[in-house]
C-alpha positions as CSV (number, residue, x, y, z in Angstrom):
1,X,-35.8,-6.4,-2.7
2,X,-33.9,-3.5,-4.3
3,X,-34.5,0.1,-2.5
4,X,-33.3,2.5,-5.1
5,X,-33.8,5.2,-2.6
6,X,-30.6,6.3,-1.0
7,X,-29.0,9.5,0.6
8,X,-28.6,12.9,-1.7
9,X,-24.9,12.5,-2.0
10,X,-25.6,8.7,-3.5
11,X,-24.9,9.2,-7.1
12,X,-27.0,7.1,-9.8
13,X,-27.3,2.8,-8.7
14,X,-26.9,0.6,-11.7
15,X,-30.1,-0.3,-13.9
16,X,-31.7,-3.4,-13.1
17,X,-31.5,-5.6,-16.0
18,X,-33.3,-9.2,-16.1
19,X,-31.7,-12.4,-17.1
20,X,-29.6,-15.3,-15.9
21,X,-25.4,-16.0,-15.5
22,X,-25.3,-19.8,-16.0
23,X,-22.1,-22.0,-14.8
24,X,-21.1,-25.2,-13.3
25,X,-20.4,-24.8,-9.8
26,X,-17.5,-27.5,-8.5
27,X,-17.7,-28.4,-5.1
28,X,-16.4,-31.1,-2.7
29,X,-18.4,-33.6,-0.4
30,X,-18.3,-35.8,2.0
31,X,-20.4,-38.6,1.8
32,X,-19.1,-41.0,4.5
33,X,-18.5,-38.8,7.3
34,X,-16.5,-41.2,9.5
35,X,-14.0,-41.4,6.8
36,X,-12.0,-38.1,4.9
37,X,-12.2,-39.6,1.4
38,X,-13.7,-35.9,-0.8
39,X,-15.5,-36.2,-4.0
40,X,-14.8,-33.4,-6.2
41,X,-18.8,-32.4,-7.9
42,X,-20.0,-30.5,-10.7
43,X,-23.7,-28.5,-10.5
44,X,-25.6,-26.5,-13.1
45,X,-26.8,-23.5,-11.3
46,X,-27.2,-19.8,-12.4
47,X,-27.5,-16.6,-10.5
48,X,-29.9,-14.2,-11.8
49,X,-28.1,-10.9,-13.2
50,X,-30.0,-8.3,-10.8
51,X,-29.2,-10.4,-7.5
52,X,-25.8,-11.0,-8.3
53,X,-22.6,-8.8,-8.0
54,X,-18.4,-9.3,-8.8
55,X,-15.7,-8.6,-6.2
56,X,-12.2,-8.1,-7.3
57,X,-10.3,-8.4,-4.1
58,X,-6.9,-6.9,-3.5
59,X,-6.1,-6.4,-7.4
60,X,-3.2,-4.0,-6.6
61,X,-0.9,-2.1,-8.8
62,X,1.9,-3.8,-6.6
63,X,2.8,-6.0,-4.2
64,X,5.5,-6.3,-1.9
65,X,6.4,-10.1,-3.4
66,X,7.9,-9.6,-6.6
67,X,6.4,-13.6,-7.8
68,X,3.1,-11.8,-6.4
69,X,3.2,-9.2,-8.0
70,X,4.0,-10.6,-11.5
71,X,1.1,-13.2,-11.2
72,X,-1.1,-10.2,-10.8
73,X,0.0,-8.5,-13.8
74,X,-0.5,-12.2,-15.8
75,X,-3.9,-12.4,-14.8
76,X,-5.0,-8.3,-14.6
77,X,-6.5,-8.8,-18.2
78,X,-8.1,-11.7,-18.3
79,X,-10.0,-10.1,-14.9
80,X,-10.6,-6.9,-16.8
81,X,-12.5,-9.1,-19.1
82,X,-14.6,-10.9,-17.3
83,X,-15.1,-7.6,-14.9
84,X,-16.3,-6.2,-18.7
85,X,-18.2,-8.6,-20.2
86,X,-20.3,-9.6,-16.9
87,X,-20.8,-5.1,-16.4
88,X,-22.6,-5.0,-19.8
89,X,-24.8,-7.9,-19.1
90,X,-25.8,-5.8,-15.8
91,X,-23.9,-7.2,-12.7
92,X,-22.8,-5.3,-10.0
93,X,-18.7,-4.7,-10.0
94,X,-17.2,-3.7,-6.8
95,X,-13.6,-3.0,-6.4
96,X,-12.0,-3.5,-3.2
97,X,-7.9,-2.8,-2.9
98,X,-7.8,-3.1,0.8
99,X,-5.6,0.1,2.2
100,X,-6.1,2.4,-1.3
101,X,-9.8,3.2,-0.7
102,X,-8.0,7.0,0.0
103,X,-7.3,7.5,-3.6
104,X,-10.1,7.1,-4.9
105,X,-12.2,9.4,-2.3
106,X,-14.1,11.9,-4.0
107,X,-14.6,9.7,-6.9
108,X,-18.8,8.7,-7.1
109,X,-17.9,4.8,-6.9
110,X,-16.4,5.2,-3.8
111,X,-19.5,7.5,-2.8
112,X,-21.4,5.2,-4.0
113,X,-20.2,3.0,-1.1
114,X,-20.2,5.6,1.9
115,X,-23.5,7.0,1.0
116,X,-25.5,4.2,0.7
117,X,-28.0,3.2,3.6
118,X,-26.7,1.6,6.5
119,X,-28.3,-1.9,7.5
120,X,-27.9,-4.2,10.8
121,X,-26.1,-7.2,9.2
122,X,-27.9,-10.8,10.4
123,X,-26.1,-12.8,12.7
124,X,-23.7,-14.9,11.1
125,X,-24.1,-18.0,10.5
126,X,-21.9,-20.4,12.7
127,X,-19.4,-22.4,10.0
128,X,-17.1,-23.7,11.2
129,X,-13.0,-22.8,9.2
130,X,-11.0,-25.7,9.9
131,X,-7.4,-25.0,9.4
132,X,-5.8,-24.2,5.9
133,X,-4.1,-27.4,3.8
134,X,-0.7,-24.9,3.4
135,X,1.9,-23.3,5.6
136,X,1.7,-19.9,4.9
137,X,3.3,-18.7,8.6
138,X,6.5,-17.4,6.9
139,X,4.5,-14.2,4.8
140,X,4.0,-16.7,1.7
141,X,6.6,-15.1,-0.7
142,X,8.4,-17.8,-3.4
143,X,10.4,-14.8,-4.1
144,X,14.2,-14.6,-2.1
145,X,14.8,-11.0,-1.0
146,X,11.4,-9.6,-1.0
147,X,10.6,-7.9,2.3
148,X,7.0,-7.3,3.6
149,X,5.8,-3.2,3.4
150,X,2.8,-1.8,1.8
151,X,4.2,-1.3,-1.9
152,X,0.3,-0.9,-3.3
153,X,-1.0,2.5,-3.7
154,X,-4.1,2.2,-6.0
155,X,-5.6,-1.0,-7.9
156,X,-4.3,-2.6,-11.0
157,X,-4.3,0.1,-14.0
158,X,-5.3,-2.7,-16.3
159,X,-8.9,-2.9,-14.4
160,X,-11.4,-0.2,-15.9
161,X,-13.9,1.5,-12.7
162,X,-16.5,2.2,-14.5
163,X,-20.0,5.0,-14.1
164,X,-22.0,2.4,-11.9
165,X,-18.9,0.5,-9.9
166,X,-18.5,0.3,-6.7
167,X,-15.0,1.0,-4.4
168,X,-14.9,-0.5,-0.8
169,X,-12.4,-2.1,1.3
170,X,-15.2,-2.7,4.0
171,X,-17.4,-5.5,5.0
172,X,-20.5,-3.4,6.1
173,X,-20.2,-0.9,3.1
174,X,-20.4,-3.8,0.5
175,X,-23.1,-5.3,2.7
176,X,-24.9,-2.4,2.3
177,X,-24.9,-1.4,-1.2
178,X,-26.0,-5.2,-1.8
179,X,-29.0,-5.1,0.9
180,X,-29.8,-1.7,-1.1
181,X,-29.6,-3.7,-4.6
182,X,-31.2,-7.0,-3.7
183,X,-27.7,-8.3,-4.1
184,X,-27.9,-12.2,-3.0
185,X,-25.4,-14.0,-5.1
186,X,-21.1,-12.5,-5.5
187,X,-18.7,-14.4,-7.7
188,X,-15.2,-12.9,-6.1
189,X,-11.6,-12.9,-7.9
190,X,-8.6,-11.8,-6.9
191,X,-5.9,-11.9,-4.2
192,X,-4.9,-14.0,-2.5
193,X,-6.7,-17.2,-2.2
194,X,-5.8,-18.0,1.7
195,X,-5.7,-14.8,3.4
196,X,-7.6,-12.2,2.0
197,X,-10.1,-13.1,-0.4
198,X,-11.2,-15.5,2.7
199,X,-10.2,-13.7,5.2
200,X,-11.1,-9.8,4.4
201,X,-14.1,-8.2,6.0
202,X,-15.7,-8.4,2.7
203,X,-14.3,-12.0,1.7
204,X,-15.7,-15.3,1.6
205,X,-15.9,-16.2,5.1
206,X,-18.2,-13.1,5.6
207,X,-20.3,-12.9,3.2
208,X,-20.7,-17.0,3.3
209,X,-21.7,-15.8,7.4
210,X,-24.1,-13.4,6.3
211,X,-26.2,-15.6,3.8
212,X,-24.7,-14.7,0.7
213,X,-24.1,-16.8,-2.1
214,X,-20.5,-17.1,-3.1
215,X,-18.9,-18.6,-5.7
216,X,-15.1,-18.5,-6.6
217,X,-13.8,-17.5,-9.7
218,X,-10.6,-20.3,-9.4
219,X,-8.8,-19.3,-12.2
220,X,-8.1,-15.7,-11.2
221,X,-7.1,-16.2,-8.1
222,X,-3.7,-16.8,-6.7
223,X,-1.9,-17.9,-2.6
224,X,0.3,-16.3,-1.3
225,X,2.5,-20.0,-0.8
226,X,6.3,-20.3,-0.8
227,X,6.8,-24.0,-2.1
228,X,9.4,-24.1,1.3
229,X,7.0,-24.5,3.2
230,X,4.4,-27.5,4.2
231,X,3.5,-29.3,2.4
232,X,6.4,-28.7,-0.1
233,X,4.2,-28.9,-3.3
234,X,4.5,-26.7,-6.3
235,X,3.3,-22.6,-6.2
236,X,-0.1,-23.6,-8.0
237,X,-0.5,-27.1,-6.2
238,X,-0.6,-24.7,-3.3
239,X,-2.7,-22.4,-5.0
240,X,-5.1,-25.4,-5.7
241,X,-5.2,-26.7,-2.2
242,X,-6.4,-23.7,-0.9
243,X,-9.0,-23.5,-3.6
244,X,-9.9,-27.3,-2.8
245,X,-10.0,-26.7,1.0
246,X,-12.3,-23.3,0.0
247,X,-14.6,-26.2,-2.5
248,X,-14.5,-28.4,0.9
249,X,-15.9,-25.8,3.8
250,X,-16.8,-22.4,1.9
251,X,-18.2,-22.3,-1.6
252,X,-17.9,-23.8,-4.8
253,X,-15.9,-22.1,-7.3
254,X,-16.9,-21.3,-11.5
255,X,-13.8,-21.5,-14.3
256,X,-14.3,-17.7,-15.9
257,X,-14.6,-19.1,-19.2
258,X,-18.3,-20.4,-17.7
259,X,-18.7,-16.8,-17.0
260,X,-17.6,-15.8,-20.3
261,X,-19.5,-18.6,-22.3
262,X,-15.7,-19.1,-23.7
């Protein structure tokens, strides 16, 4: 239930605006469980506007792997779209470039975050993360050269913040803001597929622990996998293991042009 009661420093929470997001979730099962033969399935669901919030993880301005970097910058307007489209139709955006959350500190979206009431997470749920299908031990650069250092400062200038947004790089903030919104459902994009957007306080594996409903936006999302490494395949075969492996033990994941109605 939504408590639009917050501290005085809070500024304004998004208005609440009914209707539905409608998309075909794909997952993976397992029917026979003595055996590891997947089956790749499609469901209708929907996630009703109010209860439901986008993430854009890690959408930096930079990154330290130059073939990182540039598959950011393909993908930072088709994000900004979707980011867009779903705002007007009155979903919650939350930005979260892990590291930057200093630059934007007096703004009211990052206020938003630090002011809003503080909730005792449940326990998490007990899942269990069996081991990732890639080899990403060596940093996961494709790029020869590239060293690892902190070469982000802010988030992706192509992505708008807008009045209502929200700016958090931590697990309990965003927690918070969506216990204070009724916030049940969060369709997450962005960077990168195996280690943050899983891995992040406020990434799949958490939210999944706390009982929220996530779904993957697959097609704007991107590993961090040097094709070097096990199991030798191609940058986006990699990319789409780790997506496949997320379909297997996670969440299901949505194409954006279902979010779009493309």
């Amino acid at each position: 239930m939504r408590n639009d009661t917050g501290s005085a420093a809070q500024p304004p929470l998004r208005p609440s605006i009914d209707g539905t997001i409608e998309f075909t979730a794909r997952a993976r099962v397992r029917p026979f469980k003595g055996d590891d033969a997947w089956r790749e399935v499609a469901v209708d669901e929907e996630f009703a506007i109010a209860d439901t919030a986008l993430l854009l993880c890690d959408v930096w301005d930079e990154h330290w792997c130059a073939g990182a970097t540039g598959r950011v910058d393909a993908m930072a307007p088709r994000m900004e779209h979707v980011a867009a489209t779903l705002r007007q139709r009155g979903v919650q955006i939350i930005h979260a470039p892990s590291g930057t959350t200093e630059f934007y500190a007096e703004t009211p979206q990052r206020l938003r975050m630090t002011s809003a009431p503080a909730i005792e997470p449940p326990e998490p749920l007990d899942l269990s993360d069996p081991s990732l299908p890639i080899d990403d031990s060596d940093g996961g650069c494709d790029t020869p050269g590239c060293e690892p250092h902190q070469a982000w400062s802010r988030q992706h200038a192509a992505i708008e913040i807008a009045e209502h947004d929200g700016i958090s790089d931590d697990g309990r903030e965003v927690y918070n803001l969506f216990a204070q919104l009724g916030i049940a459902n969060l369709l997450i994009m962005g960077v990168h597929t195996n280690m943050c957007v899983l891995g992040r306080s406020f990434g799949i594996r958490q939210m999944t622990r706390w009982g929220i409903r996530v779904a993957l936006v697959r097609d704007l999302t991107d590993a961090m996998y040097n094709p070097a490494m096990a199991p030798h395949v191609s940058h986006d075969e990699g990319t789409e293991l780790v997506v496949q492996h997320i379909e297997k033990y996670w969440c299901p994941t949505v194409l954006s042009s279902d979010l779009l109605n493309d």
